[in-house]
C-alpha positions, 0 to 999 in steps of 0.5 A: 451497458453500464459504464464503471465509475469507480476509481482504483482507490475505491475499487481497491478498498471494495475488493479488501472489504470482501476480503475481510468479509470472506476470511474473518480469522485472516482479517485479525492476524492481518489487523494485528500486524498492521497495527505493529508495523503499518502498512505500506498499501495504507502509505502509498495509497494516500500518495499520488505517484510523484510522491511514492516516485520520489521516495523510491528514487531517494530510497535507491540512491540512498542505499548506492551511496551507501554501499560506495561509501562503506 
């Protein structure tokens, strides 16, 4: 039996690959978008998870202080 090398990062992209390969008309309305608002799977995907931790930590702590200081 052969054993998986393939990390998440390269499964994911496999996977978004025959995904656009499948639905080409999909791929440009997704596309046009991306390129309006980025994309948050492109962010966190290039982050390890401490970081992407962080951010959502200071997030959430941002948007309590907010409300109590309002």
């Amino acid at each position: 039996m052969k054993e998986d090398k393939e990390t998440p990062e390269e499964r994911r992209e496999r996977i978004r690959q025959e995904e656009r390969q499948g639905n080409p008309l999909g791929n440009l309305k997704d596309s046009s978008e991306r390129a309006k608002y980025g994309s948050l799977v492109d962010l966190v995907g290039g982050l390890n998870w401490k970081v992407t931790l962080i951010i959502l930590l200071t997030l959430i702590i941002g948007a309590i202080g907010y409300g109590l200081f309002l």
